[in-house]
N, C-alpha and C positions, 0 to 999 in steps of 0.2 A: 422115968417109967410112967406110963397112963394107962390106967383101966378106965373100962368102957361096959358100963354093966346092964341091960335090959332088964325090962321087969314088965310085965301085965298081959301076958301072952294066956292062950285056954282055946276051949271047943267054946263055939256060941252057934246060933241056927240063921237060917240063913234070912239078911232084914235083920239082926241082931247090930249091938255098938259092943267094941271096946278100946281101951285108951292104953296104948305104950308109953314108955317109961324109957329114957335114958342117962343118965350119969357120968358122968367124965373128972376122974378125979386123979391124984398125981402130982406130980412137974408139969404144972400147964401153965407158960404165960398170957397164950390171950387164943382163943380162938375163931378161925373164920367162918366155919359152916359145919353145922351138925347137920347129918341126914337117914333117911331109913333105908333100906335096900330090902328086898324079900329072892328069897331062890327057893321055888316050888322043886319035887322032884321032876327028875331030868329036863331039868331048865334052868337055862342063865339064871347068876342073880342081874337082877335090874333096880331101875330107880322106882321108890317110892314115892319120897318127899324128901328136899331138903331147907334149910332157912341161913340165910349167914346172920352173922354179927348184929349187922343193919336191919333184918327183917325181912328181906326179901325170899320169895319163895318161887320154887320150883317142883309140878306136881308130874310125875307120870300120867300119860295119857287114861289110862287105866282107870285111873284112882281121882281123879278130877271132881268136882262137886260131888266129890262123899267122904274124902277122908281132908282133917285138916292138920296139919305141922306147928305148934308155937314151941318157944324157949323161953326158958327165965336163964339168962347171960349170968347174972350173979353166982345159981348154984349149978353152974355148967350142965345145966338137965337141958334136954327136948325131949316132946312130946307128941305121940301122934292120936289123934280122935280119929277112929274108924268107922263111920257109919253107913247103915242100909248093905252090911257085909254081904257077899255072895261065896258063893262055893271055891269059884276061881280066885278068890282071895286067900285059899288055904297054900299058907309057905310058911317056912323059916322070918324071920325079921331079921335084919341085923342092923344094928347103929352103927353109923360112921361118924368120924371127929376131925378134921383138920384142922389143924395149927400149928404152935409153936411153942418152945420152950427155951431150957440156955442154951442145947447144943445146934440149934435151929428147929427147919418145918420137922411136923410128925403127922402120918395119919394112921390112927388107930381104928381097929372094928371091935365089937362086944362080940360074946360068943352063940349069941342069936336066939331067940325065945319063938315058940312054937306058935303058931296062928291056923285054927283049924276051925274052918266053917261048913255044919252038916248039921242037917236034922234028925 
């Protein structure tokens, strides 16, 4: 079993920062990429940001020189810094987790933390 917990979601104005929070804990042997996802109403979720193991990253088009993705591997956390927020930034988050455990791969999501940008 792996939970996958979010945390640092709120209203902020718009040109505001804030920073997400993910967690991944459980039967985890080792994992390849943590990442964020967001689904505004009536719209796909899509990519945000994600990072693997190694550091590499991938941003949404969207989200490019404003928001950035790090992890610390050790306490299976990632991280997202959101800055210079705008309106259209307001969605759901969600964490995603790939990896592995005993009985093989797993990808888990958190249950998603609120992101709401207005004045």
């Amino acid at each position: 079993q792996v939970h996958v917990v979010e945390s640092g979601g709120g209203l902020v104005q718009p040109g505001g920062s804030l920073r997400l929070s993910c967690a991944a804990s459980g039967s985890i042997f080792g994992i390849y990429a943590m990442g964020w996802y967001r689904q505004a109403p009536g719209k796909q979720r899509g990519l945000v940001a994600v990072i693997t193991s190694g550091g590499n990253t991938n941003y949404g088009d969207s989200v490019k020189g404003r928001f950035t993705i790090s992890r610390d591997n050790a306490k299976n956390t990632v991280y997202l810094q959101m800055n210079s927020l705008k309106p259209e930034d307001t969605a759901v988050y969600y964490c995603n987790v790939d990896g592995w455990h005993s009985t093989g791969n797993f990808v888990s999501w958190g249950q998603g933390t609120q992101v709401t940008v207005s004045s």
